[in-house]
C-alpha positions as CSV (number, residue, x, y, z in Angstrom):
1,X,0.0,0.0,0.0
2,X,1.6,3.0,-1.0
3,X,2.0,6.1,1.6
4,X,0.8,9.5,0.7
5,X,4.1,12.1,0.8
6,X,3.9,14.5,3.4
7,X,3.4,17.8,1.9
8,X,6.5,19.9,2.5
9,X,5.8,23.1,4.7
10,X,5.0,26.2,2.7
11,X,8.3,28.5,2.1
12,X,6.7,31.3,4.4
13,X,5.9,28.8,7.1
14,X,9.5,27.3,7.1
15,X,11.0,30.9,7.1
16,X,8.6,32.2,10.1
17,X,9.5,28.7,12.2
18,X,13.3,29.3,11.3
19,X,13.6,33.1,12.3
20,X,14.3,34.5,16.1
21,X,11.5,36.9,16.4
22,X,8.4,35.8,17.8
23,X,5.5,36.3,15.3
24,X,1.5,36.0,15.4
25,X,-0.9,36.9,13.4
26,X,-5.0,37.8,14.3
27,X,-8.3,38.1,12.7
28,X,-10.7,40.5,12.4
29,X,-12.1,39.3,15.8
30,X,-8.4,39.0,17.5
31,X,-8.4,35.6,17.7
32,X,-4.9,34.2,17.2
33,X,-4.4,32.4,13.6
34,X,-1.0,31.7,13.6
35,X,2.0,31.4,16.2
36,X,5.6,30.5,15.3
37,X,8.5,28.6,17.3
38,X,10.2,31.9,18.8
39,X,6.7,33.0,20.2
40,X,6.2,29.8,21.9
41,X,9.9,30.5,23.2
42,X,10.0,34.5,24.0
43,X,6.1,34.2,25.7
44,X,6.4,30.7,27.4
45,X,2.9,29.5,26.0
46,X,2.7,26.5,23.7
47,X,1.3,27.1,20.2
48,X,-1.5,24.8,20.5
49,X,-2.8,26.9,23.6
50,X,-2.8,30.5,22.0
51,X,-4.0,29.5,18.5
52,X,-8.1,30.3,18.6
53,X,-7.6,32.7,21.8
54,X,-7.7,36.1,21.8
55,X,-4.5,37.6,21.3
56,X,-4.7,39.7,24.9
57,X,-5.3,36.4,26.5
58,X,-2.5,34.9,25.2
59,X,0.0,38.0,24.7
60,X,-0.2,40.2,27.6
61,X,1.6,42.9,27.2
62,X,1.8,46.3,28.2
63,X,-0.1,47.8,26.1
64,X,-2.7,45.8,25.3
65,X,-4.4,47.2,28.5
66,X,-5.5,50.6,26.2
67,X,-2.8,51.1,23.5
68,X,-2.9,48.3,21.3
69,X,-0.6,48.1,18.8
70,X,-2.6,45.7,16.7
71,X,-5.7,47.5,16.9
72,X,-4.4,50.9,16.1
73,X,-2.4,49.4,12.8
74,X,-6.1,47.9,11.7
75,X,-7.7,51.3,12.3
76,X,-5.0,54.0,10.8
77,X,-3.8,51.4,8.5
78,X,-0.1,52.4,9.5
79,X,2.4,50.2,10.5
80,X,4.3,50.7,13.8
81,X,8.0,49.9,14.0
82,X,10.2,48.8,17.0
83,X,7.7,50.3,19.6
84,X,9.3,49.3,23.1
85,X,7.3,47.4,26.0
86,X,7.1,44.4,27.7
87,X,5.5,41.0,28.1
88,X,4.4,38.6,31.3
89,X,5.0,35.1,30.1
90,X,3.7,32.1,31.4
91,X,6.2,31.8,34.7
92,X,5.1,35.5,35.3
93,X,8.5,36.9,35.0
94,X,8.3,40.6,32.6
95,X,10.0,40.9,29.5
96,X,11.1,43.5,27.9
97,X,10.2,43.4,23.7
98,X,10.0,45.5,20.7
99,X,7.1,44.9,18.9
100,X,6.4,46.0,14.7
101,X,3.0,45.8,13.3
102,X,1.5,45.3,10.2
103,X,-1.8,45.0,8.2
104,X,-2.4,41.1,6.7
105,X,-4.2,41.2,3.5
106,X,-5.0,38.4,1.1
107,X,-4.5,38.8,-3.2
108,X,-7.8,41.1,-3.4
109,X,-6.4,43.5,-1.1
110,X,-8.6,43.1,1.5
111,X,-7.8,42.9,5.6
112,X,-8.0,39.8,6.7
113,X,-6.6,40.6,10.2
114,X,-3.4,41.7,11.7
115,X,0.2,40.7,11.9
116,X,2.7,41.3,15.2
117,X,6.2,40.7,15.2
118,X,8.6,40.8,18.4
119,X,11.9,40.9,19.7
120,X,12.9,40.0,22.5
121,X,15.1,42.6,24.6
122,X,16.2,41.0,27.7
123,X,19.9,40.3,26.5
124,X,20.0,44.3,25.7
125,X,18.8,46.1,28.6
126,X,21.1,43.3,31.3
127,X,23.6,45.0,29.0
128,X,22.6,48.0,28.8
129,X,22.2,48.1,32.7
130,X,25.8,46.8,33.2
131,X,27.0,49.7,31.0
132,X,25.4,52.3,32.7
133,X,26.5,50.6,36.4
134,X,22.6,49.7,37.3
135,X,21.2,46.5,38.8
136,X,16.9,45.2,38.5
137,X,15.4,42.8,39.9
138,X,12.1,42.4,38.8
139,X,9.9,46.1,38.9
140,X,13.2,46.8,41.8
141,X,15.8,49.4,40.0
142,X,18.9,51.0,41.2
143,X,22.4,51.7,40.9
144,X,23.5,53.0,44.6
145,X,25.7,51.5,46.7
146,X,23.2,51.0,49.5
147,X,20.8,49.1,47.0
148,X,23.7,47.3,45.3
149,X,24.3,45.0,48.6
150,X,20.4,43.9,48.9
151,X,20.9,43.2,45.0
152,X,23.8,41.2,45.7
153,X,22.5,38.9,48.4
154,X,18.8,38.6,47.1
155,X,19.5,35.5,44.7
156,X,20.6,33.6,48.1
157,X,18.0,34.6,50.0
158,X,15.5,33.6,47.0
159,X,16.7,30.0,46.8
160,X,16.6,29.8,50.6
161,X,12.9,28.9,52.4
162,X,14.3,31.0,55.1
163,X,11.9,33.4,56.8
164,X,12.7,37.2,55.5
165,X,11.7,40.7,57.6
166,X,12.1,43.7,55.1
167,X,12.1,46.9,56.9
168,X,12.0,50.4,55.6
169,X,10.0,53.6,55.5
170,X,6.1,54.3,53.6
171,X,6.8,53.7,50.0
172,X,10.6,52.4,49.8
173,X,9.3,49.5,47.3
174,X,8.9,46.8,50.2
175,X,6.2,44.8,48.7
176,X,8.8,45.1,45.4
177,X,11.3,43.4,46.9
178,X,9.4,40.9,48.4
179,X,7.7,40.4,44.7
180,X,11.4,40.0,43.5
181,X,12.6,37.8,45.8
182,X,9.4,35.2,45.0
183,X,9.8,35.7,41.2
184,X,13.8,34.4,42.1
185,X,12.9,31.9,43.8
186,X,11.4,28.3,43.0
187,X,8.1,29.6,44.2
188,X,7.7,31.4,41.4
189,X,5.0,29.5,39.7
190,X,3.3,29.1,42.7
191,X,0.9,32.3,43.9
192,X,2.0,35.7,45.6
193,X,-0.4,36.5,48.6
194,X,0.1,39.9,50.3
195,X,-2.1,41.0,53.0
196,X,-1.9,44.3,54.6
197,X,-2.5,43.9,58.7
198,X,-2.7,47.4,59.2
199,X,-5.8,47.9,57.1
200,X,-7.9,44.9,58.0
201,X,-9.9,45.5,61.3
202,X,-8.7,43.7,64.7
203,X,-12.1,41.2,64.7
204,X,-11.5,40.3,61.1
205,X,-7.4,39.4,60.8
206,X,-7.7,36.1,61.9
207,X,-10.6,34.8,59.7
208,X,-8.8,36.8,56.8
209,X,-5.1,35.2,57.6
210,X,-6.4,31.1,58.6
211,X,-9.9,31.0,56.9
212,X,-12.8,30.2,58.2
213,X,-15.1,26.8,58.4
214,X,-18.9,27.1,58.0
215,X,-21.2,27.8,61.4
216,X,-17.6,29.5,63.1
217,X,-20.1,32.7,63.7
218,X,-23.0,34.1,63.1
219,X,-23.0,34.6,59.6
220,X,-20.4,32.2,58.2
221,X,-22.4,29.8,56.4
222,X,-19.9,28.4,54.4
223,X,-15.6,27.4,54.4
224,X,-14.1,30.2,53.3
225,X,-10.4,30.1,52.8
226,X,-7.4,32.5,54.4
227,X,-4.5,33.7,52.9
228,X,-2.1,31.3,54.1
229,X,-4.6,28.7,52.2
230,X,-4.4,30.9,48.9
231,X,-0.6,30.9,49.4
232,X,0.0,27.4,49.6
233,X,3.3,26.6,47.3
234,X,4.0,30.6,46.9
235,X,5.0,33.1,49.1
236,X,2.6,34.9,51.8
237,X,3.8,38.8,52.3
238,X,2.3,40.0,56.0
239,X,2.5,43.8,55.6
240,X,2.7,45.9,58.4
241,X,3.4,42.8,60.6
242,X,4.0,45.4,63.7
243,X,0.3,46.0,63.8
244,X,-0.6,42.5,64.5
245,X,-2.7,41.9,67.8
246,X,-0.9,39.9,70.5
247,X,-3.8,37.1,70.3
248,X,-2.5,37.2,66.5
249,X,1.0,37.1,67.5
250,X,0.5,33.8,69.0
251,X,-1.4,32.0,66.2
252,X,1.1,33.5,64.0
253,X,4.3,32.3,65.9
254,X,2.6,28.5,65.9
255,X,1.9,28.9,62.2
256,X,6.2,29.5,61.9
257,X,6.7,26.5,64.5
258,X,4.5,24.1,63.3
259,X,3.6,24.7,59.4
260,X,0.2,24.2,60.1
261,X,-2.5,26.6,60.8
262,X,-6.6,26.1,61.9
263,X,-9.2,28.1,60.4
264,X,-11.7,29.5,62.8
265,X,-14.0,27.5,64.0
266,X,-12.1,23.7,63.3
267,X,-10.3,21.9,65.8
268,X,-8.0,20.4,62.5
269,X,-4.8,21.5,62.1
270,X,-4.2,22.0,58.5
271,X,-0.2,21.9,56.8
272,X,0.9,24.7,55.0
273,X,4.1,25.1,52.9
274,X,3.6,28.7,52.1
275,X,6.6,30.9,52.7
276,X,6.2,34.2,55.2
277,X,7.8,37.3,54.1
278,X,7.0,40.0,56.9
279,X,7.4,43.6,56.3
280,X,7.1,46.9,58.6
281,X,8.0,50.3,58.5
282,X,8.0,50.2,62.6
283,X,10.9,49.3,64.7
284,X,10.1,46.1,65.7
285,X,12.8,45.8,68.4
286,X,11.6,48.5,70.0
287,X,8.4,47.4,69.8
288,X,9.5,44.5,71.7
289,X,11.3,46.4,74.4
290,X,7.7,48.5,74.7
291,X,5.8,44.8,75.4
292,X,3.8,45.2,71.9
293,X,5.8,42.6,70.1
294,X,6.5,39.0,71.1
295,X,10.3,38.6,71.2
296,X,9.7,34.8,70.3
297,X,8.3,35.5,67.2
298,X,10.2,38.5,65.9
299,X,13.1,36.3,66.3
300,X,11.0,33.7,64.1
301,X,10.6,36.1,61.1
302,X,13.7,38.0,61.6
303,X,16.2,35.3,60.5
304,X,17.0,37.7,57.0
305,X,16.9,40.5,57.4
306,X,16.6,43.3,54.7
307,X,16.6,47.1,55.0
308,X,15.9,49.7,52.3
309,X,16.7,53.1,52.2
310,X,15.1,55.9,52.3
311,X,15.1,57.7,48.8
312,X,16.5,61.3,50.3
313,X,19.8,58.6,51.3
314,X,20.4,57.1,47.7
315,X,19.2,60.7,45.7
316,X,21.4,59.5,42.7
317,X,18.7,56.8,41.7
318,X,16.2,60.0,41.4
319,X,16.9,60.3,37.6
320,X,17.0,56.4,37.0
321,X,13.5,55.8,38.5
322,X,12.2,59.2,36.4
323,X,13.5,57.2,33.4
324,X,12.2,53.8,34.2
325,X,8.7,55.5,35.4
326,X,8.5,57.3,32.3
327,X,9.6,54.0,29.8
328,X,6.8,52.3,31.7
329,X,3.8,55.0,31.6
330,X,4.8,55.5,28.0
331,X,4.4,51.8,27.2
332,X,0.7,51.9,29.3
333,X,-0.6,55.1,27.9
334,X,1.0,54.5,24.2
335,X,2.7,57.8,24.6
336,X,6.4,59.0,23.6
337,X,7.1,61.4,26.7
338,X,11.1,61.8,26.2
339,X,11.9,61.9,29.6
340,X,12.2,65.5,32.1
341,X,13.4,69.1,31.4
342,X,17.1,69.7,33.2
343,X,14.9,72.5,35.5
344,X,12.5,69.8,36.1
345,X,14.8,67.1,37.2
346,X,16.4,69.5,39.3
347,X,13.7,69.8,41.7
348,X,12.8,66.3,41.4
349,X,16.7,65.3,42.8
350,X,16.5,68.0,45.4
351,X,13.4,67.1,46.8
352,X,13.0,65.5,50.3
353,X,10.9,62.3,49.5
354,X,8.7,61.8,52.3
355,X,6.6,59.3,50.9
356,X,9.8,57.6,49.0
357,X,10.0,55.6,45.6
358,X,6.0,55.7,45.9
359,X,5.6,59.3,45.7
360,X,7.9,59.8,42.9
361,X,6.0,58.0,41.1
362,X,2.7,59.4,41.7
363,X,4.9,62.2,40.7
364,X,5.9,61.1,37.6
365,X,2.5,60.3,37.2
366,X,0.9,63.3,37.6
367,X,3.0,65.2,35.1
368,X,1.8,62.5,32.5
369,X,-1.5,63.9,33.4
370,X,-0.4,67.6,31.9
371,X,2.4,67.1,29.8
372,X,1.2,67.4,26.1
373,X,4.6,67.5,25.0
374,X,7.8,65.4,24.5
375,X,9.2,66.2,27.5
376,X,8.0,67.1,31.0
377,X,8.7,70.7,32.4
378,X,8.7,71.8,36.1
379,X,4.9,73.2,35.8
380,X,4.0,69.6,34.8
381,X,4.8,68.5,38.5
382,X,3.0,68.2,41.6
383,X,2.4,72.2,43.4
384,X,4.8,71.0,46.7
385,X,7.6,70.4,44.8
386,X,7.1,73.9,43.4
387,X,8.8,75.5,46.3
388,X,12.3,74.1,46.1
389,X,13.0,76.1,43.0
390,X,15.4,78.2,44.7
391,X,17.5,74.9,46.3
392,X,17.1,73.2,42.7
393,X,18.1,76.4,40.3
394,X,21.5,74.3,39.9
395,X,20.3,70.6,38.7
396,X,23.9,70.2,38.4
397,X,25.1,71.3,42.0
398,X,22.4,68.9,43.4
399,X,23.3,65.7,41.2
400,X,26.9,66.5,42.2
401,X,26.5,66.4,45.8
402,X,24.4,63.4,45.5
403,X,27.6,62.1,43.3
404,X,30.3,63.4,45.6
405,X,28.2,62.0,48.7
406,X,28.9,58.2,47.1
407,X,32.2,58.4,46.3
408,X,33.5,59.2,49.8
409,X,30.8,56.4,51.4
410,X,32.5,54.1,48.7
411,X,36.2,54.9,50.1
412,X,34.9,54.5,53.5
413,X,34.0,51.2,52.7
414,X,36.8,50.0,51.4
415,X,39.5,52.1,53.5
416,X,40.3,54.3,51.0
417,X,41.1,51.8,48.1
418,X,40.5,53.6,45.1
419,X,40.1,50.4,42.6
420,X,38.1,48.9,45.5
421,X,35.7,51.7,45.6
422,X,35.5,52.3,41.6
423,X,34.1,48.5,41.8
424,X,31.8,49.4,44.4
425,X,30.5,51.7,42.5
426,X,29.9,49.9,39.0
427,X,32.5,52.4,37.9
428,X,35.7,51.3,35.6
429,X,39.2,52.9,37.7
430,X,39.6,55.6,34.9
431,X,36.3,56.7,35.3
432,X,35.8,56.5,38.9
433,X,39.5,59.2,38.6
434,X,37.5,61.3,36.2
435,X,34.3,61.7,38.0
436,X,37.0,62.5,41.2
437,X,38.7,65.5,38.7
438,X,34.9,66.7,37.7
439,X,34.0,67.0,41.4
440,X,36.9,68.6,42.7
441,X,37.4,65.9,45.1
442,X,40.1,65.7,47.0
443,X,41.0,62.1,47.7
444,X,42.5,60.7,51.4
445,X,46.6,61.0,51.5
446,X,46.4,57.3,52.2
447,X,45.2,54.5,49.8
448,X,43.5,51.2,51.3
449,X,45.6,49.1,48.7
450,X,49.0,49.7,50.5
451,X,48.1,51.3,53.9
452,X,51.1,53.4,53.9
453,X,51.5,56.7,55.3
454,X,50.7,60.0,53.7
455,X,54.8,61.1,53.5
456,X,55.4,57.3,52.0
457,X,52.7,58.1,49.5
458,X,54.1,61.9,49.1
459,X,58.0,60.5,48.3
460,X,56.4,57.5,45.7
461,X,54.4,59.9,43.8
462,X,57.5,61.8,42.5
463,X,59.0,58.9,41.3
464,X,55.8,58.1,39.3
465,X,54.4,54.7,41.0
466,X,51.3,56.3,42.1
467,X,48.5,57.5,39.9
468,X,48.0,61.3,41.0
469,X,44.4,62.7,42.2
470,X,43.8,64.1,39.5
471,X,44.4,61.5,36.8
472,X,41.5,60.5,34.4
């Protein structure tokens, strides 16, 4: 009996499976026709899954939320070229993509639908971050020193089970960095549970945290499950863990002894794998020492412990959180905001902070909400930042200080070793000299690498061994 040859693949079908851009393509009703190899790959979902779904089901990305790029191409009838955003995948991890569109038509001319291409970008920006000296984990981005040792330690802590307390004022990106350390971690397929304790009332937080079994109270006619429940296999984030009642405390501290936890109203312990992440922006020793706090369990939670700084203490992330707010409302809003005026960025830098990485922002934000422009001017801002004009008339005085500020905590460090300190920095030697020249710094007589004394330092520069201050 003879066999009937398998057709060989189309020659557009071969080139779209052999190419490194992920491409898809979507009716008139945005339903997913076709889906090549490198869009399984860049978006983690199998082809057989996304074809017949609708294309924000499958591709969620930034902008499909109210700037689709698709949609606009099928309604201007322009294409859009190398338009930056990003992607969740299937683990939930964000990735940053170009995307080109482009109308699909058959041999009449008429629009069948829509085609999307994509690139992904993550190789680029981890270089482009290494260039510029910054570090991201996650939606967490920096590039102070301060920041750079919670960077450093957080792929340890992620593959550890390890109870973490992360403590830091309103608005220093606490919930972020417990976000990042789950998405590192093995947990990161499982779910991400936060709860706030500080704004769920005292006669509620123990139904909301164990659950609660049907006839418990009046009321509770059926099992309804906690959060440690919904965070079984994931990570459970207790916010504001200071504001916990003592009865709390205790049900709490057996949770962390025993892994098991009962709802209200059952005598049935039940096991629970989640892991705790506690966060405050209290001083829970002192809390202790006041009686407020059981000592046995801060000692339960507190066995990593992580604190982030204030943004008035790292000031020379200020312009690097503008830029990545402003990438990422432009990718939401489908807008092409530049970035901030030198004027505006000055008072953004010399402004105190109060409410942290949360209110600059809201800050950022807000001048979204005025700007009409490219670029964002100081009347685009928020009215209290306004009143620093007179601090902030120099943006360059203010970034310099900020500047001169880490350098000498970065010598400190490393007891005045100069290579040691560029390093620290994310800085190569001969720029770490140059930024040293451009700040009229004047460096310590004696260098961590050799611990000599200033007059042993004095006699070796005149014969040349030493590099001077002020080399670049």
């Amino acid at each position: 009996m003879l066999r009937k040859r398998q057709q060989p693949p189309e020659p557009t079908e071969s080139i779209l499976e052999s190419i490194s851009d992920g491409v898809f393509t979507v009716d008139l009703d945005w339903r997913i026709t076709s889906f090549n190899r490198a869009a399984e790959e860049i978006t983690g979902i199998p082809r057989r899954e996304a074809i017949g779904q609708r294309c924000s089901d499958v591709f969620r990305a930034s902008l499909c939320e109210g700037a689709c790029a698709l949609r606009r191409t099928i309604e201007s009838r322009k294409p859009i070229i190398n338009q930056p955003c990003f992607i969740i995948d299937g683990d939930g991890r964000r990735i940053p993509i170009s995307i080109s569109t482009a109308l699909l038509r058959n041999a009449a001319g008429e629009v069948l639908g829509g085609a999307e291409t994509f690139r992904d970008l993550t190789v680029v920006e981890e270089l482009r971050r290494e260039l510029e000296g910054r570090f991201q984990i996650g939606e967490l981005v920096s590039h102070s020193v301060s920041m750079r040792r919670i960077f450093d330690i957080l792929p340890a802590i992620a593959d550890s089970d390890c109870a973490v307390l992360l403590e830091g004022e309103t608005g220093t990106g606490k919930e972020l960095l417990a976000r990042a350390i789950h998405g590192a971690s093995q947990r990161r397929r499982g779910p991400f549970v936060a709860v706030n304790c500080a704004a769920i009332p005292e006669s509620l937080i123990e139904a909301e945290l164990f659950g609660v079994r049907a006839g418990a109270f009046t009321g509770a006619d059926r099992d309804r499950p906690g959060r440690f429940a919904s965070a079984e296999r994931g990570t459970l984030l207790l916010d504001e863990v200071g504001e916990l009642t003592p009865t709390v405390q205790v049900k709490l501290l057996r949770v962390l002894q025993e892994h098991a936890f009962e709802p209200l109203g059952s005598n049935t312990s039940i096991p629970t794998s989640a892991r705790i992440i506690a966060a405050t922006n209290r001083d829970l020793r002192e809390l202790v020492r006041a009686g407020s706090f059981r000592e046995d369990l801060f000692y339960r939670i507190n066995v990593v412990r992580l604190e982030l700084p204030p943004l008035r203490r790292r000031r020379e992330d200020i312009p690097l959180l503008v830029e990545h707010f402003t990438s990422a409302l432009n990718c939401r809003q489908g807008r092409t905001v530049s970035g901030v005026s030198p004027d505006a960025l000055a008072l953004l830098v010399a402004h105190d902070w109060p409410g942290n990485v949360r209110e600059l922002e809201n800050a950022i934000e807000h001048a979204f909400v005025l700007c009409r422009g490219q670029r964002i001017e100081p009347r685009h801002l928020p009215e209290p930042l306004h009143g620093r004009v007179a601090r902030a008339s120099d943006l360059a005085g203010a970034v310099h200080a900020a500047e001169a500020e880490a350098i000498h905590d970065a010598l400190r460090r490393n007891h005045n070793n100069r290579q040691a300190a560029a390093r620290d920095l994310g800085m190569h030697r001969a720029t770490f000299f140059r930024k040293v020249k451009e700040l009229g710094l004047t460096l310590p007589d004696t260098d961590g690498r050799r611990r000599t004394r200033a007059g042993t330092i004095a006699s070796t520069r005149q014969s040349g061994s030493i590099e001077p201050h002020s080399s670049d």
